[in-house]
GUDREN-913155 format. One record per residue (C-alpha): residue number from 1; residue in one letter; x, y, z. Coordinates in pm, 1 decimal, always signed. Example, Ala and Ser with C-alpha at 12.3 -4.5 7.8 and 13.67 -1.06 7.14 Angstrom:
<pts>
senu;drengu;c1;c2;c3
1;A;+1230.0;-450.0;+780.0
2;S;+1367.0;-106.0;+714.0
</pts>
This chain:
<pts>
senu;drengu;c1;c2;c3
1;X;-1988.5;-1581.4;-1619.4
2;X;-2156.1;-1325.2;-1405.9
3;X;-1823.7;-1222.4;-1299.1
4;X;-1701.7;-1162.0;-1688.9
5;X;-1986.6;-938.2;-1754.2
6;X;-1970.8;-761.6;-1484.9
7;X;-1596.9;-706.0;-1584.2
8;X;-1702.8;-638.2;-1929.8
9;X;-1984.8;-388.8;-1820.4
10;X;-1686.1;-205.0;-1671.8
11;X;-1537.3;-182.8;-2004.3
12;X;-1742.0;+132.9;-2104.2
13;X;-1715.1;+378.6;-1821.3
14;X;-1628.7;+682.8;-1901.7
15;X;-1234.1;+827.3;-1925.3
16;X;-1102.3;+1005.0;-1629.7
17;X;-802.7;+1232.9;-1615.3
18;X;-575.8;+1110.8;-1375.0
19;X;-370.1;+1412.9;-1178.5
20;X;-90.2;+1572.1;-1250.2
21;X;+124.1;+1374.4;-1023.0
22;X;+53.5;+1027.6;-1150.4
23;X;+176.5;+1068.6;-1435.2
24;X;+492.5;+1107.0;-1270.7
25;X;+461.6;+782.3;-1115.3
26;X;+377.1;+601.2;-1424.1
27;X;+713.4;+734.8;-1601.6
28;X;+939.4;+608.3;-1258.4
29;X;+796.1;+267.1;-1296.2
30;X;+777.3;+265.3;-1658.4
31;X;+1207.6;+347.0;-1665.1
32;X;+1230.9;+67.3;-1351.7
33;X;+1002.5;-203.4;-1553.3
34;X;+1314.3;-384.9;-1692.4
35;X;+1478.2;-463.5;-1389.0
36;X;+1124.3;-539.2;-1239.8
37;X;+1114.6;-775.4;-1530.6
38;X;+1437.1;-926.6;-1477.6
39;X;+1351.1;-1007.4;-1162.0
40;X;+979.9;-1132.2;-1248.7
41;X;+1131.2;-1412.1;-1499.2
42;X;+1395.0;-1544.8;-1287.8
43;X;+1121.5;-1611.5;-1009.7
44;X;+885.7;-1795.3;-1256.6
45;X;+1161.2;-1968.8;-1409.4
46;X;+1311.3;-2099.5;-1059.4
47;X;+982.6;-2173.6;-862.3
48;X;+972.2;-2329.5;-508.8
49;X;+714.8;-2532.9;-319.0
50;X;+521.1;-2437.6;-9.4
51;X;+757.7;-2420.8;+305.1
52;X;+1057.9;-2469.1;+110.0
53;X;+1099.2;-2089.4;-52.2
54;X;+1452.1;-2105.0;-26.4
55;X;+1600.0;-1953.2;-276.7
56;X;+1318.8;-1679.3;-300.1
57;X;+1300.6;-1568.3;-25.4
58;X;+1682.2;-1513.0;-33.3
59;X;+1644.5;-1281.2;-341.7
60;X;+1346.8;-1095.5;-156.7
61;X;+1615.0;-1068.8;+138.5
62;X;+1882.5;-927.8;-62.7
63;X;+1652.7;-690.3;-304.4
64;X;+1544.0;-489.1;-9.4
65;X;+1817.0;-516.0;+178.1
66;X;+1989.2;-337.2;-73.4
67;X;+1697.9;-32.3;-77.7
68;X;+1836.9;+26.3;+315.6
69;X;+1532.3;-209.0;+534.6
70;X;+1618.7;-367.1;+815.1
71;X;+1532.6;-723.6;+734.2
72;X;+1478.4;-1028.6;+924.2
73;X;+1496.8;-1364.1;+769.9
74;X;+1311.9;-1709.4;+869.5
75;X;+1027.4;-1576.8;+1016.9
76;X;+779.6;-1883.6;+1113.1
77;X;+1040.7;-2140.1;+1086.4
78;X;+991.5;-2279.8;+1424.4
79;X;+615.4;-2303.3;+1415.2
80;X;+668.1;-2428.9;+1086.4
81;X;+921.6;-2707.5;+1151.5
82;X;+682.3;-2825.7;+1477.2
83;X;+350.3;-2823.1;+1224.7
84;X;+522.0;-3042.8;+989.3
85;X;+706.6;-3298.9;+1270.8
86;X;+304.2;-3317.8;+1436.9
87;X;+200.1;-3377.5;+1106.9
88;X;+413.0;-3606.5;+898.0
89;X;+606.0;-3763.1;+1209.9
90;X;+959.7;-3660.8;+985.5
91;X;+1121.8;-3340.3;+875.8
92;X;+1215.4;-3292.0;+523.1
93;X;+1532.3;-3146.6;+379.5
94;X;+1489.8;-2738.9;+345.1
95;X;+1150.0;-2790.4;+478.2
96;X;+1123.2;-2476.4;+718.9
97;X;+959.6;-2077.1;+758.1
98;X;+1116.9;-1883.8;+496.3
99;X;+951.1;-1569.9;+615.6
100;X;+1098.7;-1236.4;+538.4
101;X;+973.3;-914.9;+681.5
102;X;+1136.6;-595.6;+613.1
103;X;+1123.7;-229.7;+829.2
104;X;+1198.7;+59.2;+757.7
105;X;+1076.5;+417.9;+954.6
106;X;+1077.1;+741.4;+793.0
107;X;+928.7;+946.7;+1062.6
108;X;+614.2;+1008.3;+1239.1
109;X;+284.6;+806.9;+1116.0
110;X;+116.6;+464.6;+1090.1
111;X;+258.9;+134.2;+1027.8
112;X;+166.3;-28.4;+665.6
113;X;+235.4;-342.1;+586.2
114;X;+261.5;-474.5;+204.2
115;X;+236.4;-835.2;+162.5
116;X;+352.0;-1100.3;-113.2
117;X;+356.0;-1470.1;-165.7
118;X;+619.7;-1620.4;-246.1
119;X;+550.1;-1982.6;-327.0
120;X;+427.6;-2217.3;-619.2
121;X;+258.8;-2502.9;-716.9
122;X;+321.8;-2890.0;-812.2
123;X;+211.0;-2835.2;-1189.1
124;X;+432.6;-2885.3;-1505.3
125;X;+430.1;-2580.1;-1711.7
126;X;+254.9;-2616.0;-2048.0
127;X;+334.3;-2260.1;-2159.5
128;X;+551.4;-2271.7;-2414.1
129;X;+771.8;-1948.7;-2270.0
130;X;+1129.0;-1891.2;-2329.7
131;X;+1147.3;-1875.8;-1947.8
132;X;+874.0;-2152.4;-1816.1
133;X;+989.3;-2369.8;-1549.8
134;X;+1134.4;-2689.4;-1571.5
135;X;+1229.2;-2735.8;-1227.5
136;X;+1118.5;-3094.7;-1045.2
137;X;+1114.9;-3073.3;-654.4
138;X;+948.4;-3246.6;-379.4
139;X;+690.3;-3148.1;-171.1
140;X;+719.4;-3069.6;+161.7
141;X;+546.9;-3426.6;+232.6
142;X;+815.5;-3567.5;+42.7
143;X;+622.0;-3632.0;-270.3
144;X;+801.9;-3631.5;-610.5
145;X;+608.5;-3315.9;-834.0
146;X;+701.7;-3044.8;-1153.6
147;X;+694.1;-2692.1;-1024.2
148;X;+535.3;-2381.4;-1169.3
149;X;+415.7;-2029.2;-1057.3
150;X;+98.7;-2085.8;-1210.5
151;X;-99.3;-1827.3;-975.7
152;X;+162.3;-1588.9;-995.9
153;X;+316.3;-1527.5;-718.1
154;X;+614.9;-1451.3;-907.4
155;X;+458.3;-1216.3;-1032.6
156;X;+352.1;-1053.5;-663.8
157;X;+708.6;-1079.3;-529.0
158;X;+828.5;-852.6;-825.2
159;X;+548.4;-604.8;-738.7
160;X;+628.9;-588.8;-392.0
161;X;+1017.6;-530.0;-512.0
162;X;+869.3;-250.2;-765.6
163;X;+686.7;-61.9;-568.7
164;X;+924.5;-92.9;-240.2
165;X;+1195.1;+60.6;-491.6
166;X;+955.7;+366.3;-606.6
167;X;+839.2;+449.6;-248.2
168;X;+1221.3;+438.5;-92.8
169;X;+1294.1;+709.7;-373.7
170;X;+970.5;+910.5;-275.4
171;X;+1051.3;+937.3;+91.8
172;X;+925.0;+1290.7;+89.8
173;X;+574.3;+1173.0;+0.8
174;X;+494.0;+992.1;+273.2
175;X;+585.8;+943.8;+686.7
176;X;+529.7;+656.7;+861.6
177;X;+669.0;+225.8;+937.9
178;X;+699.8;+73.3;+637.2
179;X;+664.1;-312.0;+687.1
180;X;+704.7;-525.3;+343.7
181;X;+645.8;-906.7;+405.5
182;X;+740.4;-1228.2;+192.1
183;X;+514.4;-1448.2;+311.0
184;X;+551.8;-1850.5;+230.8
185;X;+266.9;-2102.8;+192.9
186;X;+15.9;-1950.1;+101.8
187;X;-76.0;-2227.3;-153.6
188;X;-141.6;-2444.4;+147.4
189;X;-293.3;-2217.7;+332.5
190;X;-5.8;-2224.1;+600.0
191;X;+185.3;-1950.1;+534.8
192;X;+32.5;-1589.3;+721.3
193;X;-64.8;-1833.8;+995.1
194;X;+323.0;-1964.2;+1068.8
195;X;+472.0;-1611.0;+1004.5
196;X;+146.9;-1441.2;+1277.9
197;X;+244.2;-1736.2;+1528.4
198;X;+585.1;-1675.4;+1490.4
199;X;+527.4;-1292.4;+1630.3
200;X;+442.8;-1082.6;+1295.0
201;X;+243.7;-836.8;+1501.0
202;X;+481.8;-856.3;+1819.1
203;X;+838.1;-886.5;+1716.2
204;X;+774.4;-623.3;+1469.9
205;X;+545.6;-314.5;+1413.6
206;X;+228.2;-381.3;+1437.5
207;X;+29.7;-275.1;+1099.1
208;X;-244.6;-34.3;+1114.9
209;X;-269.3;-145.3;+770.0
210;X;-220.2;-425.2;+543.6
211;X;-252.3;-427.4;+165.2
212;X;-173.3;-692.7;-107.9
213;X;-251.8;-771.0;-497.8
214;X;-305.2;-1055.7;-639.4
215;X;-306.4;-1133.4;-1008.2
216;X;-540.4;-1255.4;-1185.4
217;X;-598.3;-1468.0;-1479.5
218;X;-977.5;-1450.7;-1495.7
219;X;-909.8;-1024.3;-1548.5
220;X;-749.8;-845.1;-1820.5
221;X;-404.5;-689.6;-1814.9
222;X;-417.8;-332.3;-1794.1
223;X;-717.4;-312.7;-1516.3
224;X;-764.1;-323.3;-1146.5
225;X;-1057.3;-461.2;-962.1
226;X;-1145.1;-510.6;-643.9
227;X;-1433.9;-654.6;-407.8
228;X;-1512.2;-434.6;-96.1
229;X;-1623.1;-638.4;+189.2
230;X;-1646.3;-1014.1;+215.5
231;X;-1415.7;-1054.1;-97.9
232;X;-1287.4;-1468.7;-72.5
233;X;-1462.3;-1708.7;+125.4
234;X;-1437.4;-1946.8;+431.6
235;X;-1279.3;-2259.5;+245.0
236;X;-1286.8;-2632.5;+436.5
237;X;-1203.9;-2944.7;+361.6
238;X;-1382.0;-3212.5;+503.9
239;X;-1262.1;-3606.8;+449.5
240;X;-1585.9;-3895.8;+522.4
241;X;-1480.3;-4263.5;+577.1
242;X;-1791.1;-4443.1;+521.9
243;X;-1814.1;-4745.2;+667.5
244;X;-1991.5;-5046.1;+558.2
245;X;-1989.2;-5452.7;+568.9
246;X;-1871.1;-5604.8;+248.7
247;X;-2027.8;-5910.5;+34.4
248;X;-2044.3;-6075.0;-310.3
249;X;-2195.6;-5857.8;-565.2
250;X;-2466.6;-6107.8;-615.1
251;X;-2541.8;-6141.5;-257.9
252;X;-2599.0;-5758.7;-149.2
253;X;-2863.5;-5812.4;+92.5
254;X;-2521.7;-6025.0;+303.6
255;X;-2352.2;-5691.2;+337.7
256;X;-2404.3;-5329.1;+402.1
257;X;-2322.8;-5156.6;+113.4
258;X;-2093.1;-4844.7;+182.1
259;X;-2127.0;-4752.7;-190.9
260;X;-2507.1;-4667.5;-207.5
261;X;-2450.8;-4526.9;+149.1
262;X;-2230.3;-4277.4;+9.3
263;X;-2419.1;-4194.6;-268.5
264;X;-2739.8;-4150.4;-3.1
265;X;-2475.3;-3888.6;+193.0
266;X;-2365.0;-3718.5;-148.7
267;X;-2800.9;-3646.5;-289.2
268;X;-2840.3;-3545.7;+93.1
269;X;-2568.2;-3265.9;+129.8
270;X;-2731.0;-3092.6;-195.4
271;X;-3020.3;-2974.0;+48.1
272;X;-2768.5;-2772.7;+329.6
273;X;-2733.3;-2487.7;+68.6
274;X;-3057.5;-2531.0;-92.5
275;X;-3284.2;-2529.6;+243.3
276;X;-3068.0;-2483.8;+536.6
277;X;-2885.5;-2151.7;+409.4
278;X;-3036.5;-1750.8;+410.3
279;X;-3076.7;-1751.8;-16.1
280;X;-2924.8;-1422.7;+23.4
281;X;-2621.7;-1597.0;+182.2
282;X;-2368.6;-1787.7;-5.4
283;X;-2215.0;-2100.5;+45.2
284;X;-2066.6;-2425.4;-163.6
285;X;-2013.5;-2764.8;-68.5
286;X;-1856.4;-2964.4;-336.9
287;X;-1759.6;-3367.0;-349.3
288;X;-1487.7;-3376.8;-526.1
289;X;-1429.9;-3744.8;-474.0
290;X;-1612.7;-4047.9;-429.0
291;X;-1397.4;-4369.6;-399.8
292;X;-1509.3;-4691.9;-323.6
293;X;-1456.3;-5084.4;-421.0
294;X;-1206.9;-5267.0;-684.1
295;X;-1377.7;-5520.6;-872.1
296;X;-1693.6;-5550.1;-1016.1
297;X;-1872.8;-5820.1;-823.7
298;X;-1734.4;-5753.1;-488.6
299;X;-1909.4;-5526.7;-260.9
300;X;-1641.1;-5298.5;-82.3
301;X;-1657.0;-5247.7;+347.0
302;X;-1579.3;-4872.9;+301.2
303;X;-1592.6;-4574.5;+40.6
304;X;-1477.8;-4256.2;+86.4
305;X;-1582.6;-3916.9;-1.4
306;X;-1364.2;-3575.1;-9.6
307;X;-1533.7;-3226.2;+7.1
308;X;-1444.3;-2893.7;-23.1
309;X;-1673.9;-2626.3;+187.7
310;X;-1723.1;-2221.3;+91.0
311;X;-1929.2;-2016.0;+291.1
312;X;-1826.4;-1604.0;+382.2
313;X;-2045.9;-1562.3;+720.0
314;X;-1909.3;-1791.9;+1003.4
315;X;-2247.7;-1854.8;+1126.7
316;X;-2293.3;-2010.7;+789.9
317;X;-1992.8;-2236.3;+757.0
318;X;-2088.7;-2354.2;+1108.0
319;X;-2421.6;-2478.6;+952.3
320;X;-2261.5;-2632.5;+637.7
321;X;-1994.6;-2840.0;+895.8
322;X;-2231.9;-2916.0;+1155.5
323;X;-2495.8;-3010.0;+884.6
324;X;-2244.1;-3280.5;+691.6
325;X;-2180.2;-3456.1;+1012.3
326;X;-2550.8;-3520.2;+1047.7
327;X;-2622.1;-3631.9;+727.6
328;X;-2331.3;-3853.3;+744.1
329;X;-2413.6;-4017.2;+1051.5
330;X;-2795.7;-4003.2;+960.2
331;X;-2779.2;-4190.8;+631.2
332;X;-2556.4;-4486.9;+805.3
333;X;-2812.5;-4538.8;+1073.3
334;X;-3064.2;-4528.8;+803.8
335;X;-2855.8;-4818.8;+673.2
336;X;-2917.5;-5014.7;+1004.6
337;X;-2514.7;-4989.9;+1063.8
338;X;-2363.1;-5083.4;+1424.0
339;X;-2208.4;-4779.2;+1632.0
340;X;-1941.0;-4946.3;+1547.4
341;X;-1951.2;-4847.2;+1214.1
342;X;-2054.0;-4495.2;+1207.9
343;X;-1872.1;-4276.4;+914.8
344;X;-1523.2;-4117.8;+1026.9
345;X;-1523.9;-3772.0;+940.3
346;X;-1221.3;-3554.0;+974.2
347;X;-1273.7;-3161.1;+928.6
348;X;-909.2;-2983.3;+838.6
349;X;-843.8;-2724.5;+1151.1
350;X;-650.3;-2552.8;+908.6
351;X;-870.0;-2393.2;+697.7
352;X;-838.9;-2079.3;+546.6
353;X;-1077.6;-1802.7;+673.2
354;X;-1283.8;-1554.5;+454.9
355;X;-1089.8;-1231.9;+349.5
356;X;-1292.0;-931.2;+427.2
357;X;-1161.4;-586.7;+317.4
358;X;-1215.3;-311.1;+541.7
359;X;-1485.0;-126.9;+301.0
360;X;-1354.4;+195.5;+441.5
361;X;-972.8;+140.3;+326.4
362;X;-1085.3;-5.1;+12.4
363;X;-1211.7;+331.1;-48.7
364;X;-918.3;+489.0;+6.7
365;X;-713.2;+282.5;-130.2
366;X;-847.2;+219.4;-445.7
367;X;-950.8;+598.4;-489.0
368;X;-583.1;+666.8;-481.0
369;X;-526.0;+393.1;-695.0
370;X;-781.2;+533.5;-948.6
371;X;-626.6;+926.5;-920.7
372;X;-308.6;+772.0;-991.0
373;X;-411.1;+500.5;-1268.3
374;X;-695.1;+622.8;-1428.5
375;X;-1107.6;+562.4;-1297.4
376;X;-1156.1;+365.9;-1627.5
377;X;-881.2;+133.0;-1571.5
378;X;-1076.1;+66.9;-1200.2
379;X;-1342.9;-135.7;-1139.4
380;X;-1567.7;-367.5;-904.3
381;X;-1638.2;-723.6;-927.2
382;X;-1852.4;-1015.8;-764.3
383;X;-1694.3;-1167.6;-450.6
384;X;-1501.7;-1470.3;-518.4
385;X;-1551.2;-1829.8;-365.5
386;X;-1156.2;-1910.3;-398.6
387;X;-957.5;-1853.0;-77.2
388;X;-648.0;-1712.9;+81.9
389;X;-485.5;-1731.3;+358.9
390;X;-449.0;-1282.8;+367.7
391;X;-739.0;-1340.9;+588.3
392;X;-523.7;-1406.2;+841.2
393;X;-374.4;-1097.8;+853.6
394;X;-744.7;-954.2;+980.1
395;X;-829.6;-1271.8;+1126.7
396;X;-556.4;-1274.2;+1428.4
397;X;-635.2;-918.7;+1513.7
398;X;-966.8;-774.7;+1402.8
399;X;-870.3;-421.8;+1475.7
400;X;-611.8;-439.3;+1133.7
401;X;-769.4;-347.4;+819.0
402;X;-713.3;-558.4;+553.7
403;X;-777.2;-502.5;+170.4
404;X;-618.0;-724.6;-142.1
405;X;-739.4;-605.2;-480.3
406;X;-661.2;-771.3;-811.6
407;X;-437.5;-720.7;-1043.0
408;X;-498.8;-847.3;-1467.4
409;X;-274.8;-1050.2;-1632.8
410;X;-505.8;-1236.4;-1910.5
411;X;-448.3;-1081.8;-2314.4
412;X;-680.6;-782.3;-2299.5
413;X;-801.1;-901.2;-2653.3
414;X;-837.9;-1259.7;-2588.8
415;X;-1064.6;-1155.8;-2276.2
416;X;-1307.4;-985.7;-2437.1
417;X;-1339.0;-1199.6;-2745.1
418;X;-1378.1;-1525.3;-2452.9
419;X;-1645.1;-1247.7;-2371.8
420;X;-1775.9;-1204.2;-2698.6
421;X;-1820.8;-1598.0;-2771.2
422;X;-1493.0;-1537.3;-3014.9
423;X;-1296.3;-1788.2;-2881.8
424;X;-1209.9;-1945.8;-2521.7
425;X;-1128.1;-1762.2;-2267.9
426;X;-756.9;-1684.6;-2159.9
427;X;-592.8;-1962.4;-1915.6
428;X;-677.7;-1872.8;-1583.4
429;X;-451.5;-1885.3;-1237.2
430;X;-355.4;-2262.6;-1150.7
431;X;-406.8;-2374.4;-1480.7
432;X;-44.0;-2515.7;-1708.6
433;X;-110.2;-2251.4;-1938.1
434;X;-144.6;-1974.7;-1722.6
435;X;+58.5;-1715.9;-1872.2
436;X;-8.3;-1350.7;-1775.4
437;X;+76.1;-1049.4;-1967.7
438;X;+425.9;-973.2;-1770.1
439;X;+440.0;-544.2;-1940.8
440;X;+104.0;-473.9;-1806.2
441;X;+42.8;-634.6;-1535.6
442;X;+368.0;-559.5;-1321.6
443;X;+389.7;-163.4;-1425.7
444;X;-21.8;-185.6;-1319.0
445;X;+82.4;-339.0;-980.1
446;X;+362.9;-145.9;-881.0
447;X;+205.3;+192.0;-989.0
448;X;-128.1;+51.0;-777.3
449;X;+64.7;-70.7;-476.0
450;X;+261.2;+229.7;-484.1
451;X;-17.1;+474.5;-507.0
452;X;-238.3;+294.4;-245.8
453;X;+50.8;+269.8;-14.7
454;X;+136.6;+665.2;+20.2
455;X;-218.1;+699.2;+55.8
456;X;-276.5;+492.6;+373.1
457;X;-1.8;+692.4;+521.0
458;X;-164.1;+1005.9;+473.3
459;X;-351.6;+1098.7;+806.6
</pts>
C-alpha cells in the first residue's frame, strides 16, 4: 500500500514541457504503434514456456533481422541443454537456449545493450480478450500446464521491436554498438544466466550499458517509474525435510512428532528478521508450505516445509540462510532426535540475485526519459521484494551498469479509484486477469526505451 501512495503522491507534480524534439519522437512511434500492436497480440496470443521460446524467439530473429542487425540465434542452448540433463536426468522435446542477440555498429562510441524477456507462464488466461491465449504446452520438466503472458513479456518483446525500429531510422542521433537481446527464462530465473555462460559478454560486444523495462500491473498506463539503487531483491528458495519417528495419534509420547517440530521451526524463523536483521535493512522469509501426515490419528515420520527468502544486501541473505539452517537443526535436537534424523535442507544455487541500478545511469536515463516524455508522467517508487534475473547482467561483471525501470499497464482510472477505496485494484502481473492497457503502455515503452537509449550513447 505504501507503494500505491507513493505512486499516487506522484500524481500531483507539477506539468513539465517536454523539448522540442520529443515531440517528434512521440509522433514516429505514435504512426509505428499499429504494427507494434500487431506484433504485441500475436505474442500474447501464442505464448511459450521457459526454455522452450521457440517460436518467439524466431519472430524476434526475423523482426530485426529485417531492420539490417547482425543476429545470432540459440544463444545459451548448450549450457541450457547440460542444466536440464544434470537436472531432470532426460531432455525434453524443443527444450533448449533460444537466445537471440542482435549487433549492429554505427560508428564510434559505447556498446548498449537493450534487453527483453521473452517467455511466459503455466497459467490459463481468465481475461476475457479477443486475443487471450488458449495455448496448452508442457513444461520444460515435462509437466502438462495452460500458457499465458501474464507478466508481460509480450509486451517487452514488442518494446524492444518498437524502439529498435525508431532508433535504426534515427541513426544520425546517436554513434555507438547497439546490442538488443531476447533473453529466455527469465520466469525461472535461468535465462540471463544461460545466455552470460554461453559468452554474452565475450562472443559479442561487451555492454558498457544495459537497460530494460518491465511492465507493470501494480502502475498505471501512461507513467514511468523507477527505483534507483537496490531496486528487486535477493530471492531464495529453501526446501526443509523434517524428520521425525511416527506413532498412533493416541500414543504421541511412542513417536517423535515431525508435525509440532515443524511448527517449532516455522514460530522460530519469525525472529531472523525481527532480531537478527539491521531494522533499517530489509529482508522476508516466507513458508509458503507446510505438509505433513494423511490421516487423522496417525502421527507422520516427516513433514516438510517450503520457503521463499528476500533480502537486498548479501551480507543479509547470508544471515537469513545461515540462520534457517540453525533453527532447523536446533529445534530437532530440542526434540531429542538421533543424528540420524537431523532435517534435510536443500538451498536452490540458482537463485536470482538483487537488481541494483547504477544510481548514476538511472539519472541519466530517466532524465532523458522525462525530457522526452514529460517530468509528470515520471516518477519514483519503493524498492520491490519481487525478483529478476536482469541482475545478472550486473552480477557477472560488476563494472556494467545496469538499470530496468517500469513501465504501467493497469486502467489509469481503475488505479486510482483501487487508490481511492472505489473499487479493487486492477489485476496485477502473474495474476489470470492480468490485462494491461496495450495503447499506452507500448507507445510509453518504446518512446522511454528509445529516449534512454540515445542518451547513454551520448558521451
Amino acid at each position: 500500500m505504501t507503494r500505491y501512495l507513493t505512486t499516487a503522491a506522484m500524481f500531483t507534480a507539477m506539468m513539465l514541457v517536454a523539448p522540442a524534439y520529443a515531440a517528434d519522437l512521440a509522433e514516429t512511434v505514435a504512426d509505428d504503434h499499429a504494427y507494434i500492436l500487431d506484433l504485441y497480440k500475436h505474442l500474447h496470443e501464442n505464448p511459450e514456456l521457459s526454455f522452450k521460446e521457440v517460436e518467439t524467439a524466431a519472430r524476434l530473429a526475423k523482426e530485426l533481422k529485417s531492420l539490417g542487425f547482425d543476429v545470432t540465434e540459440r544463444v545459451g542452448d548448450a549450457w541450457v541443454k547440460d542444466k536440464v540433463m544434470k537436472d531432470e536426468g532426460k531432455l525434453l522435446p524443443d527444450v533448449g537456449g533460444y537466445g537471440v542477440v542482435a549487433v549492429m555498429k554505427n560508428g564510434d562510441g559505447p556498446t548498449v545493450m537493450l534487453r527483453a524477456d521473452m517467455d511466459a507462464l503455466p497459467l490459463e488466461e481468465k481475461t476475457g480478450l479477443d486475443y487471450a491465449s488458449k495455448v496448452m504446452s508442457q513444461t520444460h520438466t515435462g509437466k502438462d500446464a495452460p500458457v499465458m503472458h501474464a507478466c508481460a513479456h509480450d509486451s517487452h518483446v514488442a518494446i524492444l521491436v518498437g524502439a529498435a525500429r525508431q532508433l535504426v531510422e534515427r541513426k544520425d542521433e546517436w554513434s555507438g554498438t547497439l546490442v538488443l537481446i531476447g533473453q529466455p527464462a527469465e520466469e525461472i530465473g535461468l535465462g540471463a544466466i544461460a545466455m552470460l555462460e554461453d559468452g554474452l559478454y565475450t562472443k559479442f560486444p561487451k555492454p558498457e550499458y544495459v537497460l530494460s523495462t518491465h511492465t507493470s500491473g501494480w502502475g498505471p498506463a501512461g507513467k514511468i517509474s523507477y527505483t534507483s539503487g537496490y531496486a528487486l531483491a535477493n530471492v531464495d528458495s529453501v526446501d526443509i525435510t523434517v524428520k521425525g519417528v511416527g506413532a498412533h495419534g493416541s500414543a504421541p509420547h511412542m513417536g517423535k512428532d515431525p508435525i509440532v517440530i515443524g511448527a517449532q521451526i516455522i514460530n522460530a524463523l519469525q525472529t531472523l528478521v525481527s532480531r537478527e536483521v539491521n531494522p533499517l535493512e530489509a529482508g522476508v522469509v516466507t513458508v509458503g508450505s507446510f505438509r505433513a501426515g494423511f490421516k487423522h490419528n496417525i502421527i507422520p515420520d516427516e513433514a516438510k516445509l517450503q520457503i521463499t527468502v528476500r533480502s537486498y544486501d548479501d551480507g543479509v541473505r547470508k544471515t537469513l540462510l545461515d540462520g534457517i539452517e540453525r533453527i532447523a537443526i536446533a529445534q530437532a535436537l530440542s526434540a531429542g532426535l538421533p543424528d540420524d534424523l537431523m532435517p534435510e535442507i536443500k538451498m536452490e544455487s540458482d537463485y536470482t540475485p538483487s537488481t541494483y541500478n547504477d544510481p548514476e545511469m538511472t539519472e541519466r536515463v530517466m532524465g532523458a526519459i522525462g525530457k522526452s516524455i514529460g517530468e509528470d508522467k515520471v516518477m519514483t517508487q519503493p524498492p520491490s521484494m519481487g525478483g529478476e534475473d536482469f541482475s545478472q547482467f550486473h552480477r557477472y561483471d560488476k563494472d556494467i551498469k545496469t538499470v530496468i525501470f517500469w513501465t504501467g499497464g493497469s486502467d489509469p482510472k481503475a488505479f486510482q479509484d483501487g487508490l481511492d477505496g472505489k473499487g479493487p485494484m486492477p489485476s496485477g502481473n502473474h495474476s489470470p486477469f492480468f490485462a494491461p492497457q496495450p495503447e499506452p503502455a507500448l507507445k510509453l515503452g518504446v518512446q522511454a526505451m528509445t529516449a534512454g537509449t540515445i542518451e547513454l550513447f551520448q558521451e
